[in-house]
N, C-alpha and C positions, 0 to 999 in steps of 0.2 A: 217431295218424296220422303217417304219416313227413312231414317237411319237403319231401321230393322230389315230393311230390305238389303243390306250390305252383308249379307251371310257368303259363305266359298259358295255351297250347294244352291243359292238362287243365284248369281253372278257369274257362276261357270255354267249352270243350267241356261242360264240366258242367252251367255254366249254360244253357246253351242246352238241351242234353236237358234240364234240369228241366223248362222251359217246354213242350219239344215232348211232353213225356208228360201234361204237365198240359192242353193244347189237345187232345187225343186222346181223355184222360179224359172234360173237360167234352163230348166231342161223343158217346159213349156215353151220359156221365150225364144230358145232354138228351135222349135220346133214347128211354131206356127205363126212366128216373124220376123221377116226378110231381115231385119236387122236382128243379127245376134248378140248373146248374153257372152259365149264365148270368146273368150279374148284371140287375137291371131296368133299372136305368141305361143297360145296352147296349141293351136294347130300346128306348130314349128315342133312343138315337143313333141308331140304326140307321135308325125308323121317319125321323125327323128327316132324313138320309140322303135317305131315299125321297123322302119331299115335294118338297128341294133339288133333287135330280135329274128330278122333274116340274115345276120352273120355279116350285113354289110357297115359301112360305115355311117354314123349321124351324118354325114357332112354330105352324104348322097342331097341330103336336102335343103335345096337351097334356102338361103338368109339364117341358115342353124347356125347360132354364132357364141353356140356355148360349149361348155365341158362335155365331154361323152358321158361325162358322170350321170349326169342328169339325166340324159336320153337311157341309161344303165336302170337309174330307181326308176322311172317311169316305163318298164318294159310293158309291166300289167296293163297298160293301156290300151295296146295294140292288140290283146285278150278281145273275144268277141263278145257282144253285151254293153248296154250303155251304161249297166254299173264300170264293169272295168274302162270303161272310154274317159269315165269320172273319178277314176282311182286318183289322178293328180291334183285335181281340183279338191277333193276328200283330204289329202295329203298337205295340200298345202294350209285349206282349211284348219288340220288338226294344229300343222303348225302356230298358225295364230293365237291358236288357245294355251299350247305350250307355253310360245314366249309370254301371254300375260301372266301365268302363273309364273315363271319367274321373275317376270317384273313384281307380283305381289311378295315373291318367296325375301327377294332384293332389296327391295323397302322397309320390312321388319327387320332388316340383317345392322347391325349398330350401325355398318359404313352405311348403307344405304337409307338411313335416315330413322332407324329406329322404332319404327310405327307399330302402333295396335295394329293388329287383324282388320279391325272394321274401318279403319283411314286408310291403312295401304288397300284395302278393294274396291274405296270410292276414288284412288290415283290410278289403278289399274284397270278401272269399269271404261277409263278415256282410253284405252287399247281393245280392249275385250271386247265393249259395247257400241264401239265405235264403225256404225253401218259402212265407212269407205273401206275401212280396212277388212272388215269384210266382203264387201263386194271384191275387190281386188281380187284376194286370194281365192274365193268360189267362181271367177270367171275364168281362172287359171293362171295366173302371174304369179312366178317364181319367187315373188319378192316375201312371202311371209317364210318360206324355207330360209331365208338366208338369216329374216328376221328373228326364228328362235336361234339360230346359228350363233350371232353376234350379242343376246340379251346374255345368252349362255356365256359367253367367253365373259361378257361383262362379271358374272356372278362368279364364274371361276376365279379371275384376279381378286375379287374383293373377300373371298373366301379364301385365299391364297394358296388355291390349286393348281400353280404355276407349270407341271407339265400337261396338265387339260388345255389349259388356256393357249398354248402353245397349240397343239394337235387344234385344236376350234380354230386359231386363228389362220394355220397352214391350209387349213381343208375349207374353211370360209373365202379366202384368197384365189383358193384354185375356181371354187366352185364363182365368185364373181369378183375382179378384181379389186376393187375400192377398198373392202374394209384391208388393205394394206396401211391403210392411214392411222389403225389403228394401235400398229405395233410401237408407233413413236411417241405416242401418250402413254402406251403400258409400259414400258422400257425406261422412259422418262420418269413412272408414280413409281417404279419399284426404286425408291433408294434405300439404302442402307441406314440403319440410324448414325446418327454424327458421332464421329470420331474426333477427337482431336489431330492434327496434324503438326500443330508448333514444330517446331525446334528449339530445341535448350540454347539457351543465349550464351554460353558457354563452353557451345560445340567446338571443337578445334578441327571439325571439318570444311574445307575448302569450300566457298560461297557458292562458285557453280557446281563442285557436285551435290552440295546440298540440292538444288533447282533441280537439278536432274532426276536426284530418287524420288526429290517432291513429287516432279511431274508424271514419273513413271507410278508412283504409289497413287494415285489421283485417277491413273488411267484403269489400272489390277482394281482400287476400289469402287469406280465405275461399272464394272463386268463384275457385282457380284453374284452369290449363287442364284438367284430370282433371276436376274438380269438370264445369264448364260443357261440356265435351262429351258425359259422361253425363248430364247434367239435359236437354240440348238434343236428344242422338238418342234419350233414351227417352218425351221428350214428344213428340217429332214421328212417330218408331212408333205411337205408345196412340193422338194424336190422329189418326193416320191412316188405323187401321183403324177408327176410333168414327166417321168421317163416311163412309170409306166403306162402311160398315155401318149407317149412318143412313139416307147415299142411297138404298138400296139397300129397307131393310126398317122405314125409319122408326120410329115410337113402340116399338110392340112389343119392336123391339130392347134401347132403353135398359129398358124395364119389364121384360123378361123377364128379362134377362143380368146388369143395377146394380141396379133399383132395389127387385126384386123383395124381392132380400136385406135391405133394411134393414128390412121388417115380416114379413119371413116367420115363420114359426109351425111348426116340424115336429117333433112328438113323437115320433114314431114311429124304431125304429132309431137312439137319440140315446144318448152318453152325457151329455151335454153335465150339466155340474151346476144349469143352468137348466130343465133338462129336467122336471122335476114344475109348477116353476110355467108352463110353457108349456103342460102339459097340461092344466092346471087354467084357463089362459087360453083356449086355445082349446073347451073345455068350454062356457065364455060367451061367447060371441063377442060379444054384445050388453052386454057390460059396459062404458057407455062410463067412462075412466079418462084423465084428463091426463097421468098418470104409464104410458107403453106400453112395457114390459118388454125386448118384441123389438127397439126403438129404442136404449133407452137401454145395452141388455148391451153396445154398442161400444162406450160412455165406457173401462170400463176394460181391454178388450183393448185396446183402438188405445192408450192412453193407459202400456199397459206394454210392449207388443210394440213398436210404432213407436217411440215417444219414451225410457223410462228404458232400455230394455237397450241401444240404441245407442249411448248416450249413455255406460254405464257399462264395457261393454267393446270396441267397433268396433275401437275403437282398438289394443288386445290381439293379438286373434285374432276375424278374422273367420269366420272357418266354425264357431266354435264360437257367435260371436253369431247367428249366421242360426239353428242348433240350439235357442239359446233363446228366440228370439224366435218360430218355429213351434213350440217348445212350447208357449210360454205364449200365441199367438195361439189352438191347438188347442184348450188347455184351458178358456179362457174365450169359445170360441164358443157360439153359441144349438145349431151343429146339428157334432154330432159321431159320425162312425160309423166302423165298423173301416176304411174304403179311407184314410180321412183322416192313418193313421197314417203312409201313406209320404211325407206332406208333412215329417215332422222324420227318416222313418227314415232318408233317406239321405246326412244328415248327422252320424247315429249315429257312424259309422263315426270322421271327424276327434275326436269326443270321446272314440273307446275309444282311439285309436291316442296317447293326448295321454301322458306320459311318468306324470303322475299316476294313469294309468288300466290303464298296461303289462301291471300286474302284479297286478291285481287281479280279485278271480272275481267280486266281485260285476257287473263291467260287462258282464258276459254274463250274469248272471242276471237286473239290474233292469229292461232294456228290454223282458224277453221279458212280464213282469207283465201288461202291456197286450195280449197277444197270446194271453195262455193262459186269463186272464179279465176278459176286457172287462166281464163284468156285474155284477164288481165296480165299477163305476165309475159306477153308480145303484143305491145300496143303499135309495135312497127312489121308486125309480122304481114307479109304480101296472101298468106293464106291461111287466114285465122281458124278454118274450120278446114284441117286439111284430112287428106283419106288416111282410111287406117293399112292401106296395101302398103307394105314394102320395096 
């Protein structure tokens, strides 16, 4: 393919016909075969949608296991007309295109690698032109909204628009929990430049209170301004939309949307490597056990995603730790399906375009592995083609 074809206005023109053929398709392939183009999940939103808009609650409908937020932007759904039925799917669509163009905006930015125009569009064509992640989002999975949500926050930090980033990362959190992972990598890159801290060798102050102002001066220049204006507007976003979404929809809320997830149980359409013994637990449901599997699988995601990779490269290169931190959060999840994959996919991108990875073929061929055959990825699973019902 000639280089000339790497212009914005042929590569977003692309992108966007991908999508609009793909939205055209699924409304044929709804229409005139039993098996649908429509994801279920959209049907969760949609109906959820409907209740909203008759004053009642999202949560009237069952397996709705998100934010009222959602069921909020998606009202025009419940509008009569199969445009508006398709308002979400358009939506989510648009998203995808968003996030590439800040993955392109990203790329050219010094931190994010410096790049000509026409190399950042051939690292961003892997987002843009990329038919899964199209298909995803035009069958209606929520997952490309979140996806320009989190490429944003990315650009926020690296442009060091520390209370954006904050408000992206509160309202990212509410609307699906995981990218909480991410606050511990950006917390972490934001330090201060170096200070000296010595003491004069001929201080005549007492050796432990020296240790003590040390330690206390160490903690004050930990929480600097960067630090404390992200920690303060992405807590006052999360907490903001959690009471007003309390007020509002009480119990239900916190059960359906937080807490639901910490016992949840879903075999079905899972790669997840927990996935046979979930099956085998929800099989007995009567099995009482002190030891409760769906509980305990978060010790060591949180405990590798959150804490040791921040920890090990924040500091380095942030977009590439946010990559392995939604890998390794994905991979040790209890519920994992193919829409899940646009949570690390679109940070793909900063790890192919990384100088180590330029020139290499396998960085186009090992990401696609997940996408060509996901059923490798329960080679012990009891029900390798399981239903898409709930």
């Amino acid at each position: 393919m000639s280089s000339s074809y790497f212009t914005p206005t042929r590569v977003f023109s692309g992108a966007i016909a991908l999508r609009v053929i793909f939205l055209f398709y699924g409304l044929l392939q709804d229409a005139y075969s039993p098996v649908k183009y429509t994801d279920i999940d959209y049907m969760v939103f949609t109906d959820a949608a409907r209740y909203v808009s008759q004053g009642l609650s999202p949560y009237e409908r069952e397996t709705y296991r998100y934010t009222p937020l959602l069921a909020w932007i998606l009202i025009p759904t419940s509008w009569p007309g199969t445009f508006w039925f398709s308002f979400g799917k358009l939506l989510f669509a648009i998203s995808d295109v968003v996030a590439g163009w800040l993955i392109f905006i990203i790329l050219q930015a010094p931190e994010g690698g410096a790049m000509t125009a026409e190399r950042a569009l051939k690292y961003a064509s892997v987002w843009l032109l990329n038919p899964m992640v199209a298909t995803i989002s035009t069958r209606g999975s929520s997952e490309g909204l979140l996806a320009v949500m989190v490429v944003a926050l990315l650009w926020a930090v690296i442009r060091r628009r520390i209370a954006l980033a904050g408000i992206l990362l509160g309202l990212s959190v509410h609307l699906k929990i995981y990218p909480f992972i991410y606050g511990a990598s950006i917390i972490w890159s934001l330090e201060s430049p170096h200070t000296s801290t010595a003491v004069h060798k001929h201080s005549s102050t007492p050796t432990d209170t020296i240790e003590q102002l040390s330690s206390i001066k160490r903690i004050l220049k930990f929480f600097n301004r960067s630090r404390t204006i992200l920690i303060t507007s992405s807590l006052t976003t999360f907490i903001s939309l959690i009471l007003l979404m309390y007020a509002i929809y009480s119990k239900p809320f916190l059960q359906h949307t937080f807490l639901y997830h910490l016992t949840r149980i879903d075999h079905r359409h899972n790669f997840s490597p927990y996935n046979t013994l979930l099956h085998l637990s929800s099989a007995a449901p009567d099995n009482v056990s002190s030891l409760k599997l769906e509980s305990m699988a978060f010790i060591p995601q949180i405990a590798i995603s959150a804490v040791l990779i921040p920890i090990a490269l924040s500091k380095r290169d942030l977009a590439g730790t946010m990559l392995a931190q939604t890998f390794a959060f994905v991979a040790f999840n209890k519920v994992c399906t193919s829409q899940v994959r646009l949570q690390f996919s679109c940070y793909e991108v900063f790890l192919l375009s990384h100088a180590l990875f330029r020139n290499c073929v396998l960085h186009c061929f090992l990401p696609r592995l997940f996408e060509c055959n996901p059923g490798g990825w329960q080679p012990c699973n009891p029900t390798p083609f399981p239903s898409r019902k709930k």
